[in-house]
C-alpha positions in Angstrom: 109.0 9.6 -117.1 109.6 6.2 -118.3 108.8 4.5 -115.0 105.7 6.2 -115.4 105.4 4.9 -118.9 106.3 1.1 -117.7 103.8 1.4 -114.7 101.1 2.6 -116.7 102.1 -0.2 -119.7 102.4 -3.0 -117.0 98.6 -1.9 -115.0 97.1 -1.7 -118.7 98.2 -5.3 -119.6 97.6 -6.9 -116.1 93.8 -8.6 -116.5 91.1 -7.4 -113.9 90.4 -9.6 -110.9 86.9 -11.4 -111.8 83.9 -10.6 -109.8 82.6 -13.4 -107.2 78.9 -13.9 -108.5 76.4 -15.6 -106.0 73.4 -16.7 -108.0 70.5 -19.1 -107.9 70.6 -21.7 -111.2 68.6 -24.4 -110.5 66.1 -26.5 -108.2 66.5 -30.1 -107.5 65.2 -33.1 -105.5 67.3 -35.2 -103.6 67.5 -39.1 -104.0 64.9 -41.8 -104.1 65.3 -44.4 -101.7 65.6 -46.4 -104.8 68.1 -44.5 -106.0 70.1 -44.0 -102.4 72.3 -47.1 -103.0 72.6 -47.4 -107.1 73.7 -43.2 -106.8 72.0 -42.2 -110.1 70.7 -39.1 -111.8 70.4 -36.2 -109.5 66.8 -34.3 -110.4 68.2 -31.3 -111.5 66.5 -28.3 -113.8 67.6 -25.0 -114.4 66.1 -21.8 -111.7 62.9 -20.2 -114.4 61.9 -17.9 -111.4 60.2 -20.5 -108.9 61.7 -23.3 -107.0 60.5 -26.2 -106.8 57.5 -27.7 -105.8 56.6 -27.9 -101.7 53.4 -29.0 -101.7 54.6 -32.8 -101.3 57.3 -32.2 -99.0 55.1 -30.0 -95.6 56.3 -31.4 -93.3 59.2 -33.1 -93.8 62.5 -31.8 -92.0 66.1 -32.0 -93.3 68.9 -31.7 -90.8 71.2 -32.7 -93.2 72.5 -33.3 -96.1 74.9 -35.3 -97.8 76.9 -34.8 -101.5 79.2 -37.2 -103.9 81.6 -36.1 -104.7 82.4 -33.1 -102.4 84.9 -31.7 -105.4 84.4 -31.6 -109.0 87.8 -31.2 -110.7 87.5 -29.8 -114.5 89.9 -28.8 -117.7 89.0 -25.8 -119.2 87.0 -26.4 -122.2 85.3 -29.4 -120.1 82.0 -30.2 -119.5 80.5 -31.6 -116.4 76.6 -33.1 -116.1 74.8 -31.8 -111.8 73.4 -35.3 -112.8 76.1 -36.8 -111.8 76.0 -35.7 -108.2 74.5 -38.0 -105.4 71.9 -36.0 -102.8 71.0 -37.4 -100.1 69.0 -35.4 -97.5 68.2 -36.9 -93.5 65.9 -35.5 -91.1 65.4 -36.7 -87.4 67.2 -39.6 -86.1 69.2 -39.6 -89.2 66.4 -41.3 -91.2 66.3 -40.8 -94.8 64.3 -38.3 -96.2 62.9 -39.4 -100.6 62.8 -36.2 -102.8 63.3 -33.2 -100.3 63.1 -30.0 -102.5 66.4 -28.8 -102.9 68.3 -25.2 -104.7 71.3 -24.7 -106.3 73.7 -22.0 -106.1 76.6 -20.6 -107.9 79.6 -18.8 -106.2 82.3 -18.7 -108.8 83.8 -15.8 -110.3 81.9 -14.3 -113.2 84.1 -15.8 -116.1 84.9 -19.8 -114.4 81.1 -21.2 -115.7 79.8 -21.0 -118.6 76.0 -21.4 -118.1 74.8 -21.5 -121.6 74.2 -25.7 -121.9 72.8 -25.0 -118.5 70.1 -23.2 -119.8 69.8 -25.3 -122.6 69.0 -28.5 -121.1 69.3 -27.5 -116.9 72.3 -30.1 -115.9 75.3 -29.3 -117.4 77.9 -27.2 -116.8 81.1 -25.7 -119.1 84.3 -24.8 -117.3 85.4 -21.5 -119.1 88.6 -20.3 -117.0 90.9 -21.7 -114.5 89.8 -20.7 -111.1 87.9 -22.2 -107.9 84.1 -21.5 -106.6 81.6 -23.2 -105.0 78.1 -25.0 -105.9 75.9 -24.9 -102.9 73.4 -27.5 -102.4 70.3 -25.8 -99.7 67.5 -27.6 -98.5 64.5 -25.4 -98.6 62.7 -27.3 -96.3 63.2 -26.5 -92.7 65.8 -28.7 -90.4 64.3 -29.2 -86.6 66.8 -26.2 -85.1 68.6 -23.3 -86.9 69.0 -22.3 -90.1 68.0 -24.5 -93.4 71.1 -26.7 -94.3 73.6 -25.8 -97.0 76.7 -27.9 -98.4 79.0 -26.7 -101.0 80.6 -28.9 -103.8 83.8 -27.2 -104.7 84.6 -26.8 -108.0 88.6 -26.7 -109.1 89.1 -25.5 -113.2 92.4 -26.5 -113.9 94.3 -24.2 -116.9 96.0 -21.6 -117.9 95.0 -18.5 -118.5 96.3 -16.6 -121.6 99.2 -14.3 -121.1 98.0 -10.8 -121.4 100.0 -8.8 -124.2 100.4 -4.8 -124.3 99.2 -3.1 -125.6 100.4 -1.3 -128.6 101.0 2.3 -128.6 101.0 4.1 -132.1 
């Protein structure tokens, strides 16, 4: 009986695995060629239901794409800006391709992001929990063969999660 006691005591105080949550948060552009070799502010804005705008980009192909840094290491507690990313997309012959419509997507566990100043001003990100996920950077426009290109940024949320107690029994 007390094993039974203990076992149910320890599975009680052990914290549930997170859920992995895939979800759309935001539409971007990639760089300018202005922009290609000074690396500044990604065009990022938070996902309101439609991505972002086409019309300016038919016809234009991306094959690939590519993303500075390729790892975003945060503290909990710490705050990271997408503007600080570099895009840049190519299409054929590995020419550059100016403002190809981009999306971004979350894979993290439910409780790594907070996504509350993301939604507040569509750039910046709060790291809640130590843990690892991903930040995938597609191209909606089509590349020349296969499927549209994707490139994660891995993020690393370096902590320590509280100690779960017991719980009391009275």
């Amino acid at each position: 009986m007390p094993r039974l006691v203990f076992l149910a005591l320890f599975l009680l105080a052990t914290p549930a695995a997170a859920e992995i949550i895939t979800t759309r948060i935001g539409q971007a552009y990639s760089s300018a060629e202005e922009e290609r070799e000074e690396g500044s502010a990604f065009d990022v804005q938070a996902y309101e239901g439609t991505g972002p705008a086409i019309g300016g980009a038919l016809g234009l192909r991306v094959n690939r794409l590519e993303i500075e840094p390729v790892k975003v290491e945060l503290e909990m507690g710490e705050i990271y800006s997408l503007r600080e990313l570099v895009v840049r997309a190519y299409g054929r012959n590995n020419a550059f391709v100016e403002r190809a419509p981009l999306t971004i997507e979350l894979e993290v566990p439910d409780d790594l992001i907070g996504l509350e100043l993301f939604m507040a001003d569509g750039h910046t990100l709060r790291a809640d929990q130590p843990g690892i996920g991903r930040l995938w950077i597609n191209s909606i426009t089509p590349p020349f063969r296969g499927d549209n290109f994707r490139l994660p940024v891995v993020l690393v949320v370096n902590g320590r999660r509280a100690i779960p107690q017991p719980p009391f029994l009275y």
